[in-house]
MIFITOR-515901 format. One record per residue: x, y, z of N, C-alpha, C, O in turn; residue number from 1; chain. Coordinates in Angstrom, 1 decimal, always signed. Example, Ala and Ser with C-alpha at 12.3 -4.5 7.8 and 13.67 -1.06 7.14 Angstrom:
residues 2
    n_c1    n_c2    n_c3   ca_c1   ca_c2   ca_c3    c_c1    c_c2    c_c3    o_c1    o_c2    o_c3   nr  kette
   +13.2    -5.7    +7.8   +12.3    -4.5    +7.8   +13.2    -3.3    +7.8   +14.2    -3.3    +8.5    1      A
   +12.8    -2.2    +7.1   +13.7    -1.1    +7.1   +12.9    +0.0    +7.9   +13.4    +1.1    +8.0    2      A
//
This chain:
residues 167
    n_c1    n_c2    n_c3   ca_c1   ca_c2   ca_c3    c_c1    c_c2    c_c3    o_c1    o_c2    o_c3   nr  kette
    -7.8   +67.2    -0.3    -7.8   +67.3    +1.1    -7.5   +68.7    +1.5    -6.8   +69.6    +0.9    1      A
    -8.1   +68.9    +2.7    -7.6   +70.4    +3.2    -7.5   +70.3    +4.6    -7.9   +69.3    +5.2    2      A
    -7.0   +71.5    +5.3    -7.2   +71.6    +6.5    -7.4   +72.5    +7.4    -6.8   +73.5    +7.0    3      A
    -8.1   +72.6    +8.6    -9.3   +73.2    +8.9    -8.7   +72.9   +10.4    -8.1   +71.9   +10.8    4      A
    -9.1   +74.4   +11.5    -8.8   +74.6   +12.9    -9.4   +73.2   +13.6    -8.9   +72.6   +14.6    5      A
   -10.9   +72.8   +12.7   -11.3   +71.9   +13.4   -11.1   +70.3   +12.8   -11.9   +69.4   +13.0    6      A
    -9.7   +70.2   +12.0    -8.8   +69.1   +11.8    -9.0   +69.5   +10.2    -9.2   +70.5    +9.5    7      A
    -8.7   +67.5    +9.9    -8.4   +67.3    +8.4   -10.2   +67.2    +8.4   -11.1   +67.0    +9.1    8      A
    -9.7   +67.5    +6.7   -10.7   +67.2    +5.7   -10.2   +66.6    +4.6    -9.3   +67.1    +3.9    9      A
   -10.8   +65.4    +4.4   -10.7   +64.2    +3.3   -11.8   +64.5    +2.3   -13.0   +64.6    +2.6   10      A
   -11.3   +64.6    +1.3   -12.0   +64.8    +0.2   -11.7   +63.5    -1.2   -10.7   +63.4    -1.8   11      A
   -13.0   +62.7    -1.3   -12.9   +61.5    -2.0   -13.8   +61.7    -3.5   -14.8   +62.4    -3.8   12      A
   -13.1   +60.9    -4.2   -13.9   +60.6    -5.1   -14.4   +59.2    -5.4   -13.5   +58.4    -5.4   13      A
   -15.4   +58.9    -5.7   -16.0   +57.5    -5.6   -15.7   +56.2    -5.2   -16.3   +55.4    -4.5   14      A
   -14.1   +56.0    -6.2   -13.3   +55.1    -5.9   -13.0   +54.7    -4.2   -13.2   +53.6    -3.7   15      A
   -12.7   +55.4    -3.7   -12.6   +55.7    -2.1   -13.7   +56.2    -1.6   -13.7   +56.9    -0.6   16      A
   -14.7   +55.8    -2.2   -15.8   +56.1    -0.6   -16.6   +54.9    -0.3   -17.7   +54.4    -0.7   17      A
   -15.6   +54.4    +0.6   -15.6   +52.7    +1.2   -15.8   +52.8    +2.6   -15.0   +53.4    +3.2   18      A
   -16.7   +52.3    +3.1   -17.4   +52.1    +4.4   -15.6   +52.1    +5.6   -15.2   +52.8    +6.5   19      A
   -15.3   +51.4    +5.0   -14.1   +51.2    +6.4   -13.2   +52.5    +6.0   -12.5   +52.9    +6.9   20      A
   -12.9   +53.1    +5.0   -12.1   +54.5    +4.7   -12.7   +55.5    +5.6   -12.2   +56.2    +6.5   21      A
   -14.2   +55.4    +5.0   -14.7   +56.9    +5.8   -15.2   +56.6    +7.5   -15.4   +57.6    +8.3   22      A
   -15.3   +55.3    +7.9   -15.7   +55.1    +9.2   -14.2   +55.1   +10.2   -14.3   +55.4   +11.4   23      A
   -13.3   +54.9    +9.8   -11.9   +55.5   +10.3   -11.7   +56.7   +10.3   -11.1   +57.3   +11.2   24      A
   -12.4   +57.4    +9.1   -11.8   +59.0    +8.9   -12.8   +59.7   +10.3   -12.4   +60.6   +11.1   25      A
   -13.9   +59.1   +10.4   -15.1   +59.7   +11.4   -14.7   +59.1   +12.6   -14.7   +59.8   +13.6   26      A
   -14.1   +57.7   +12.7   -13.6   +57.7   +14.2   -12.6   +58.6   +14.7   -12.6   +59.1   +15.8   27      A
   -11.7   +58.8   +13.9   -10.6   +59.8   +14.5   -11.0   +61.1   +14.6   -10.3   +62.0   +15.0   28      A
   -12.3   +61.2   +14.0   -13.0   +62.9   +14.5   -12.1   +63.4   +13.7   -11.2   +64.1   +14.2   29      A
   -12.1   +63.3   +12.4   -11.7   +64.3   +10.7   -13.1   +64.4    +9.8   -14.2   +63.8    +9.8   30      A
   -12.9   +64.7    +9.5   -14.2   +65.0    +8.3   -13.9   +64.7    +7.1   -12.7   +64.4    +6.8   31      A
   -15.1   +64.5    +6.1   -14.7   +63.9    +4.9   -16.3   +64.3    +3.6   -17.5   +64.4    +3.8   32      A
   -15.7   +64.3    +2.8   -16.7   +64.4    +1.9   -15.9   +63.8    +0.9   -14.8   +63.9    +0.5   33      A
   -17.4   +62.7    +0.3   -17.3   +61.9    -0.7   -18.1   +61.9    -1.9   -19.3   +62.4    -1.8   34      A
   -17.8   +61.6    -2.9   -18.5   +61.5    -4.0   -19.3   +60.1    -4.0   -19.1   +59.2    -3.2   35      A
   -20.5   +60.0    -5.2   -21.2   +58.8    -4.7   -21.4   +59.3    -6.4   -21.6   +60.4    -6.9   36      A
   -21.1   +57.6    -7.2   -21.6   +57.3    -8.4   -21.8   +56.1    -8.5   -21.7   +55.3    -7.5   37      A
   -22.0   +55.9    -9.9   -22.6   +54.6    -9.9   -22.1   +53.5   -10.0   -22.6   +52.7   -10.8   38      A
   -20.8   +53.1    -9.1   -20.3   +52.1    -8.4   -20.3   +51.6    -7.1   -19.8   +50.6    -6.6   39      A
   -21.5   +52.8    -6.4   -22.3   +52.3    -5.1   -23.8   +52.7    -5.6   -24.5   +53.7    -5.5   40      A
   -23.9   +51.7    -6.2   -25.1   +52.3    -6.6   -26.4   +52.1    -5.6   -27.4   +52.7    -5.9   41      A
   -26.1   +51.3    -4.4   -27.5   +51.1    -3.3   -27.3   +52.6    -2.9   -28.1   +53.5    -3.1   42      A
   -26.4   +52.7    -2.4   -25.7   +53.8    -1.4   -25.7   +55.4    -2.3   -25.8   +56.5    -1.7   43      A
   -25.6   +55.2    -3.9   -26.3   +56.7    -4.6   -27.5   +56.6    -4.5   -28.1   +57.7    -4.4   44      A
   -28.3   +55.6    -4.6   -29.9   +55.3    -5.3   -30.5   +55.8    -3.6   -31.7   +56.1    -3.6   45      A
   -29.8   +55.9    -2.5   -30.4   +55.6    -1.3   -30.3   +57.4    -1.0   -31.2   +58.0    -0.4   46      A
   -29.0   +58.1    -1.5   -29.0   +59.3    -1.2   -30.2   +60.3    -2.0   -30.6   +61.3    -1.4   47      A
   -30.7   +59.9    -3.3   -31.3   +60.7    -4.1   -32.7   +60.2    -3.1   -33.4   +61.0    -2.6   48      A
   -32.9   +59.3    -3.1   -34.2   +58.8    -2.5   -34.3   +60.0    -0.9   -35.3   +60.6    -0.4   49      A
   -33.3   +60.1    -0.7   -33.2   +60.7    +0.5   -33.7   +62.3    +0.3   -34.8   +62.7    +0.8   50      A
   -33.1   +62.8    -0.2   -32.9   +64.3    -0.7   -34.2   +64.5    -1.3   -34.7   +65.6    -1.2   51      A
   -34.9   +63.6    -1.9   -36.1   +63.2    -2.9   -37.1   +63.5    -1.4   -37.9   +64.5    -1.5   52      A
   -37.0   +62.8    -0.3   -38.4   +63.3    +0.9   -38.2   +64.6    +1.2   -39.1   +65.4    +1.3   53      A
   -37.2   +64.8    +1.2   -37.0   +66.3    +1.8   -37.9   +67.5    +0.6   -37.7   +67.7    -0.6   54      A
   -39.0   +68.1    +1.6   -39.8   +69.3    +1.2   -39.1   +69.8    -0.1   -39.5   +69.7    -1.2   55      A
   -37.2   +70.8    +0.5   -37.1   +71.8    -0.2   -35.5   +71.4    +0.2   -35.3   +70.4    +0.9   56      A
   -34.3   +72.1    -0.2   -32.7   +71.9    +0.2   -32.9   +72.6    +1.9   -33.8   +73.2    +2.4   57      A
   -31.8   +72.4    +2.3   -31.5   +73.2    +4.0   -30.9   +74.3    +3.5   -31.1   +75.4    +3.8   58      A
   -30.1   +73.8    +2.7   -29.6   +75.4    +2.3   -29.0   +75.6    +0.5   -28.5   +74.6    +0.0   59      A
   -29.2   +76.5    -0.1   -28.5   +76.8    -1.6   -27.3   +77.7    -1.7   -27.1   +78.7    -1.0   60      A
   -26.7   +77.2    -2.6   -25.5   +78.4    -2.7   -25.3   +77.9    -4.8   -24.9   +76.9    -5.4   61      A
   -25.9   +79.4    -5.0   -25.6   +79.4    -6.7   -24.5   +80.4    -7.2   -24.5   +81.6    -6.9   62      A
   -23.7   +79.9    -7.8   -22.4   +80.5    -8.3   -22.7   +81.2    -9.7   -21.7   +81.7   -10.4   63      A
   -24.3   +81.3   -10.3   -24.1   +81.4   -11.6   -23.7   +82.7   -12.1   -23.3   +82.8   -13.3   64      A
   -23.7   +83.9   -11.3   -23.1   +85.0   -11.9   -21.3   +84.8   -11.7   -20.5   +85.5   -12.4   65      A
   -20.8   +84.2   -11.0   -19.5   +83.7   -11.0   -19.0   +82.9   -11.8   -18.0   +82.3   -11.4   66      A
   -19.5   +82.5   -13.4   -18.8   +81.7   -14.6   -17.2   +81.8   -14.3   -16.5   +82.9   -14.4   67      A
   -16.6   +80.4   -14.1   -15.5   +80.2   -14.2   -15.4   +79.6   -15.6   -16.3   +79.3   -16.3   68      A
   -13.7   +79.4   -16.0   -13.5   +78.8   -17.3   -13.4   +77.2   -17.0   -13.1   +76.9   -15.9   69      A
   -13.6   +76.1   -18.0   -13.3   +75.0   -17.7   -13.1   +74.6   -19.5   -13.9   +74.9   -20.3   70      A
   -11.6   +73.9   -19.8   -12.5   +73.8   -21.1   -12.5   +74.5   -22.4   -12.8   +74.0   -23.5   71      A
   -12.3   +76.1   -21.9   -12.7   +76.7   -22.7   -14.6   +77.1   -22.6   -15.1   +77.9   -23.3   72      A
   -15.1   +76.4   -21.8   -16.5   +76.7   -21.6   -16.5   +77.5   -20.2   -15.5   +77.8   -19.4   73      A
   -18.1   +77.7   -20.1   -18.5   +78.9   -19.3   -19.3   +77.7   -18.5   -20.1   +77.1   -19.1   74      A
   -18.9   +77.3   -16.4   -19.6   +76.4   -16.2   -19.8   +77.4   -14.8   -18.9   +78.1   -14.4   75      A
   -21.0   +77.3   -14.4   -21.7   +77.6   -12.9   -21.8   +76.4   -12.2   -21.4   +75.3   -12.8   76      A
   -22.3   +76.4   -11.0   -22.8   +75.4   -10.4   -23.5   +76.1    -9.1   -23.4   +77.2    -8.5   77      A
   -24.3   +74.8    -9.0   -25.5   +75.0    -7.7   -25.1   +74.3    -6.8   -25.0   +73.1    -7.1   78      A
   -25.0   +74.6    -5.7   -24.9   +73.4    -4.4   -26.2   +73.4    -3.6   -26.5   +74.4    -2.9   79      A
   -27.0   +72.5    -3.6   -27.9   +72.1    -2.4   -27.5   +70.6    -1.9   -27.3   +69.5    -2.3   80      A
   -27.5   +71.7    -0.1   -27.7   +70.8    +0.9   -28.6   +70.0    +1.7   -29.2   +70.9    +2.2   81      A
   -29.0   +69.2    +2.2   -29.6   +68.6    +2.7   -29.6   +68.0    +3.7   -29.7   +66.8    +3.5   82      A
   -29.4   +68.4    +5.1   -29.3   +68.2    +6.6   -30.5   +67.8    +7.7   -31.5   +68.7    +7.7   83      A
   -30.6   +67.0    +8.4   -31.5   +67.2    +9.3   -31.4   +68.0   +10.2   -30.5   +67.9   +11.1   84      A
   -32.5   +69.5   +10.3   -31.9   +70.1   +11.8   -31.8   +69.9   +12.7   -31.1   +70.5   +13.5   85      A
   -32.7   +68.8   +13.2   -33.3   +68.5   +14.8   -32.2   +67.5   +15.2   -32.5   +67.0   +16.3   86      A
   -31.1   +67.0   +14.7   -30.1   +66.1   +15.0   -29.1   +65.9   +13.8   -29.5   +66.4   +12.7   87      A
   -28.0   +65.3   +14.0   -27.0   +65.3   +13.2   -26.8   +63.7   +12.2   -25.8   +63.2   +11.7   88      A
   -28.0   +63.2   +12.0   -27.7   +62.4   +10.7   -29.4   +62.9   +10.3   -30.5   +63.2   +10.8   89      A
   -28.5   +63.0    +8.9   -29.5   +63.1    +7.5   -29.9   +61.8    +6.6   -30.7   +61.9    +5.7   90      A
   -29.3   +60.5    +6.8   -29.2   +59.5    +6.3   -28.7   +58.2    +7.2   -27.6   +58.1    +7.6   91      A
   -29.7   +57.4    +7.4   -29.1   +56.2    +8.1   -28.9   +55.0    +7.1   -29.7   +54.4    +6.4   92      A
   -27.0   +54.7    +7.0   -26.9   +53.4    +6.3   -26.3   +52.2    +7.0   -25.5   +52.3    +8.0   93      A
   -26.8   +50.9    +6.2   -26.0   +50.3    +6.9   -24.6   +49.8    +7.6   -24.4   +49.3    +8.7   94      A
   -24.0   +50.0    +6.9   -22.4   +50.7    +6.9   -21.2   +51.7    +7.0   -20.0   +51.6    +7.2   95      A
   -22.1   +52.6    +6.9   -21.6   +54.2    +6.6   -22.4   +54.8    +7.9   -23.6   +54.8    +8.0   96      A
   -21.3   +55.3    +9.0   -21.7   +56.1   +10.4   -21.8   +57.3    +9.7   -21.3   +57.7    +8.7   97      A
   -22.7   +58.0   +10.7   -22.6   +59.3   +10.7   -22.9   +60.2    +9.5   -22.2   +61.2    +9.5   98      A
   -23.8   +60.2    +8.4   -23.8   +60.9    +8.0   -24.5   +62.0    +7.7   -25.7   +61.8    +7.6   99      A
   -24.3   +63.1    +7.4   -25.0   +64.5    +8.4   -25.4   +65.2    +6.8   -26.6   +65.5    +6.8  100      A
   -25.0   +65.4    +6.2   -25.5   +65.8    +4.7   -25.1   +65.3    +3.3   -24.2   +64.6    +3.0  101      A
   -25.9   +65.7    +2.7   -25.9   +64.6    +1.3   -25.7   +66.3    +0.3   -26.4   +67.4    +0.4  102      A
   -25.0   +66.0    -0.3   -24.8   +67.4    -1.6   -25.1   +67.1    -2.8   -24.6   +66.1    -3.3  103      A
   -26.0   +68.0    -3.6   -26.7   +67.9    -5.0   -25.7   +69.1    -5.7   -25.7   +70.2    -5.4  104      A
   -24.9   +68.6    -6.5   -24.7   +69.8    -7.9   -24.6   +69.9    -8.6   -23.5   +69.4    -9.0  105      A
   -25.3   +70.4    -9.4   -25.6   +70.6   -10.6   -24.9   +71.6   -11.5   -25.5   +72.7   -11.6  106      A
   -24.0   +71.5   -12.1   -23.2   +71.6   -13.1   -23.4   +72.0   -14.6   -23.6   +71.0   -15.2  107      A
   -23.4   +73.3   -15.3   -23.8   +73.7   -16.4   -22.2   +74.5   -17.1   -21.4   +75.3   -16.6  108      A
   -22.3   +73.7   -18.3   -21.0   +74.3   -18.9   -22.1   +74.6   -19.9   -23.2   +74.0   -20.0  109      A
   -21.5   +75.9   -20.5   -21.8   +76.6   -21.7   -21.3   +77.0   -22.9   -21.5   +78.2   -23.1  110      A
   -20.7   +76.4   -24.0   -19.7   +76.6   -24.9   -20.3   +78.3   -25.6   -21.4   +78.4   -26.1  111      A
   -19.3   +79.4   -25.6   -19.6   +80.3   -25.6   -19.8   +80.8   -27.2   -20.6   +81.5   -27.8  112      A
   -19.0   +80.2   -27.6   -19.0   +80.6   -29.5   -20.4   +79.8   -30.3   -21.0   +80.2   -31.3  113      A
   -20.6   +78.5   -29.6   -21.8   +78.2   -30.4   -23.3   +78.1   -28.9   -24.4   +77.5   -29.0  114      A
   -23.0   +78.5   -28.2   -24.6   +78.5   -27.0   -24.3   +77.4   -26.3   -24.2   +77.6   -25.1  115      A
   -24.1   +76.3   -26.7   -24.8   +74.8   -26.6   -24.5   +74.9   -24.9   -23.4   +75.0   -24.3  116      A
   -25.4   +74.7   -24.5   -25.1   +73.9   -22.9   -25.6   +72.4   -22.6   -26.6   +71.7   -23.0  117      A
   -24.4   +72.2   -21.6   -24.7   +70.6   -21.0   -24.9   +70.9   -19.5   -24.4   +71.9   -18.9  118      A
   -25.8   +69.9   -18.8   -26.0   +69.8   -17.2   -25.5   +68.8   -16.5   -25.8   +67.8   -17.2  119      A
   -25.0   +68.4   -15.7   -24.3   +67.1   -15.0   -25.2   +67.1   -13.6   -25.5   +68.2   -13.2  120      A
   -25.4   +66.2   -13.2   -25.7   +66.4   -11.6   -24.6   +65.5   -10.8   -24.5   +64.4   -11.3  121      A
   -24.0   +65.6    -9.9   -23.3   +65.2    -8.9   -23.8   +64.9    -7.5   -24.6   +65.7    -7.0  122      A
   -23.3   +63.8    -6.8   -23.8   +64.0    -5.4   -22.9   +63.4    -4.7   -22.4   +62.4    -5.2  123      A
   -22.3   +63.9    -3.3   -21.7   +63.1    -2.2   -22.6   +63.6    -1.2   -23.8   +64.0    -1.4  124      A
   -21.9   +63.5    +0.0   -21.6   +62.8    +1.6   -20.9   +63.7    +2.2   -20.1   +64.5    +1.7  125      A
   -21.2   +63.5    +3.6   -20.4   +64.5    +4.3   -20.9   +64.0    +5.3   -22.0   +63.6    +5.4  126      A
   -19.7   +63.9    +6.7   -20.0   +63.9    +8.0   -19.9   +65.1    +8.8   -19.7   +65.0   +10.0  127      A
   -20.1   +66.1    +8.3   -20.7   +67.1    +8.7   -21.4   +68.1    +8.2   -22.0   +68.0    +7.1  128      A
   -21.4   +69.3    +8.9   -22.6   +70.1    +8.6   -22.0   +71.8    +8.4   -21.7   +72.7    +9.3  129      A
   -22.0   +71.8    +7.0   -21.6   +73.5    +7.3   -22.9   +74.7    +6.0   -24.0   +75.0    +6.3  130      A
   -22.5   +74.9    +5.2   -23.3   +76.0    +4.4   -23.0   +75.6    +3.4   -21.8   +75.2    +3.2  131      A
   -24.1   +75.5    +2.3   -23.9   +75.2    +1.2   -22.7   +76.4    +0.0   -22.3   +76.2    -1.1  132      A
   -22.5   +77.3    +0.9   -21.6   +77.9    +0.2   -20.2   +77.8    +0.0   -19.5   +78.0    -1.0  133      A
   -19.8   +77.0    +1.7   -18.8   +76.3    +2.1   -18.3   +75.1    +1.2   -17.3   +74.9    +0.5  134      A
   -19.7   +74.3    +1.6   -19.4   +72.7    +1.0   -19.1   +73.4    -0.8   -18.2   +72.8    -1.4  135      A
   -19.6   +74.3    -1.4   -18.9   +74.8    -2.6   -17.4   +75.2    -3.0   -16.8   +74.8    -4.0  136      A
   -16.9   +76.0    -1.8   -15.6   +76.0    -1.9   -15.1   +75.0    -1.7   -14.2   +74.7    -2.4  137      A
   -15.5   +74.3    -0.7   -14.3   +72.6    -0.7   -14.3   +71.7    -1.7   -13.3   +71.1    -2.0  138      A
   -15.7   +71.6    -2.4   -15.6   +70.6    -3.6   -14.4   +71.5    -4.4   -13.3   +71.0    -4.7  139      A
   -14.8   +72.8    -4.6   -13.5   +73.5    -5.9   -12.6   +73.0    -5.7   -12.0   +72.2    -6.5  140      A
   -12.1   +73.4    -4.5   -10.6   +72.9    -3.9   -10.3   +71.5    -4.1    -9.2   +71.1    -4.5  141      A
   -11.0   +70.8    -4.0   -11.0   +69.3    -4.4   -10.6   +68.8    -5.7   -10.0   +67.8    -5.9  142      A
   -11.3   +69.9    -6.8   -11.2   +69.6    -8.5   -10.3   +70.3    -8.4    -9.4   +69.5    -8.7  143      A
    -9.8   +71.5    -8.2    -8.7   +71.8    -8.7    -7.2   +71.0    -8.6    -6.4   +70.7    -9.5  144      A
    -7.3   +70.6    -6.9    -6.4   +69.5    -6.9    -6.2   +68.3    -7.6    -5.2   +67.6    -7.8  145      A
    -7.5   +68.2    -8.0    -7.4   +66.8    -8.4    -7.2   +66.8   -10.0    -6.7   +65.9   -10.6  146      A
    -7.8   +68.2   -10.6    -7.5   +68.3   -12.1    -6.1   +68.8   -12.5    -5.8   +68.7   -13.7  147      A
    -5.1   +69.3   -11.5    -3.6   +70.0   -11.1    -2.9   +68.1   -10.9    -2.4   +67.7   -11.9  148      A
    -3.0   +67.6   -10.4    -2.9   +66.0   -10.3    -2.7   +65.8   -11.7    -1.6   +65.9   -12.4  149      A
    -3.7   +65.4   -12.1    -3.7   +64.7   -13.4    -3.4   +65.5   -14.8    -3.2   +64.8   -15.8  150      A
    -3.3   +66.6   -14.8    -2.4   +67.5   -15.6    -1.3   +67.1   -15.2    -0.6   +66.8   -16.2  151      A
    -0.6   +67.0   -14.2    +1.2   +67.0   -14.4    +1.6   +65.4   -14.3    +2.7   +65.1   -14.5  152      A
    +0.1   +64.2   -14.0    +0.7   +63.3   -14.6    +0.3   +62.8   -15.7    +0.2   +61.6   -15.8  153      A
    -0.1   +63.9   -17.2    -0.1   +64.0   -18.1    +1.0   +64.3   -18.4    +1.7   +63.5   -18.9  154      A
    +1.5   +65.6   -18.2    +2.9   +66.2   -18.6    +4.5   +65.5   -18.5    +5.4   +65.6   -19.3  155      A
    +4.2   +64.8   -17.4    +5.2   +63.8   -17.1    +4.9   +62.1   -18.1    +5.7   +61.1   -18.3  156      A
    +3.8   +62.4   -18.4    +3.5   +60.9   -18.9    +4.2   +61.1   -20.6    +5.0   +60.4   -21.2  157      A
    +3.7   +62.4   -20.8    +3.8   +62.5   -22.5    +5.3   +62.8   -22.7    +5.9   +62.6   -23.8  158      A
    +6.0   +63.6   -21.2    +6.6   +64.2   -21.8    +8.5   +62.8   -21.7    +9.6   +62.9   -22.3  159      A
    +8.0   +61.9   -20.7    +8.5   +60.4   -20.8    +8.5   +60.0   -21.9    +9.5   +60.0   -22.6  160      A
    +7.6   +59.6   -22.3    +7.0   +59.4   -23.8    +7.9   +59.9   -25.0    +8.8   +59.3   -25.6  161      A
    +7.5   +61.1   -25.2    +8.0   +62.0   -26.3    +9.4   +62.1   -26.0    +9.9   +62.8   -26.9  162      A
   +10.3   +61.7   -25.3   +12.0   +61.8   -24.9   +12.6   +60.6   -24.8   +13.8   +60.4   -24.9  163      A
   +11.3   +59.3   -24.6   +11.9   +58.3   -24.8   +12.9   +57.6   -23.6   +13.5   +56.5   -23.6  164      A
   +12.7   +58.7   -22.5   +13.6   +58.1   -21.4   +12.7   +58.0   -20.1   +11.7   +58.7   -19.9  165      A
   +13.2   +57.1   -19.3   +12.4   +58.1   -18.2   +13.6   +58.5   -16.8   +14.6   +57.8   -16.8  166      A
   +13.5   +59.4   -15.9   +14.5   +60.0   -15.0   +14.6   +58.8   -14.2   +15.3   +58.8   -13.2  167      A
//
């Protein structure tokens, strides 16, 4: 989650991107971007289909001369957006108000000692509309928190564990 002059920003991963979560988060006029896998699978299969008519992206933003570490590997990523310009939904669902762009990223880690690269594609949601450079910085923000999360309840898990007590 972060926050922004023009409110919150909710940032979801799959598990939570439930029709009545995010149509609360959009009534109260907050913003939100969600992840979409294959536990909604009408609602991923309906976004790719979507992104799929569209000509070309609205907008790109590529990070690859920016290799961050993950891992120990070398990962870039691409963000494409996909917005309607002539009004503010890019996607009509049955459930899900408002939604104004759909995000593709594609994800390349590179293990540097032996070559080998892998590709991931990712996609959410957003009820709104900013630059694909943007929606890049907020997903980071998102994984960092959320990989800082589960690192320390690793650390706390093992380290319960390995002492045998807990506080």
């Amino acid at each position: 989650m972060g926050f922004t002059g023009d409110g919150q920003i909710f940032s979801f991963d799959a598990l939570l991107t439930q029709s009545s979560i995010l149509n609360t988060i959009n009534a109260q006029g907050n913003k939100y971007i969600a992840k979409l896998k294959g536990n909604q699978k009408n609602l991923k299969q309906k976004a790719i289909e979507t992104l799929e008519a569209f000509e070309s992206a609205t907008d790109v933003y590529d990070n690859e001369e920016e290799y961050l570490n993950e891992n120990n590997k070398r990962v870039s990523r691409t963000v494409e957006i996909y917005q309607n310009k002539s009004c503010n939904h890019v996607m009509h669902h049955e459930v899900f108000n408002n939604i104004q762009s759909l995000i593709k990223v594609t994800k390349k880690l590179i293990d540097p000692t032996t070559g080998e690269s892998t590709q991931t594609i990712q996609y959410s949601m957003a009820n709104f509309k900013t630059s694909a450079q943007d929606f890049h910085e907020k997903i980071l923000q998102h994984w960092r928190v959320e990989t800082y999360a589960v690192n320390e309840v690793r650390k706390y898990s093992w380290g319960t564990l390995s002492s045998g007590h807990v506080d």
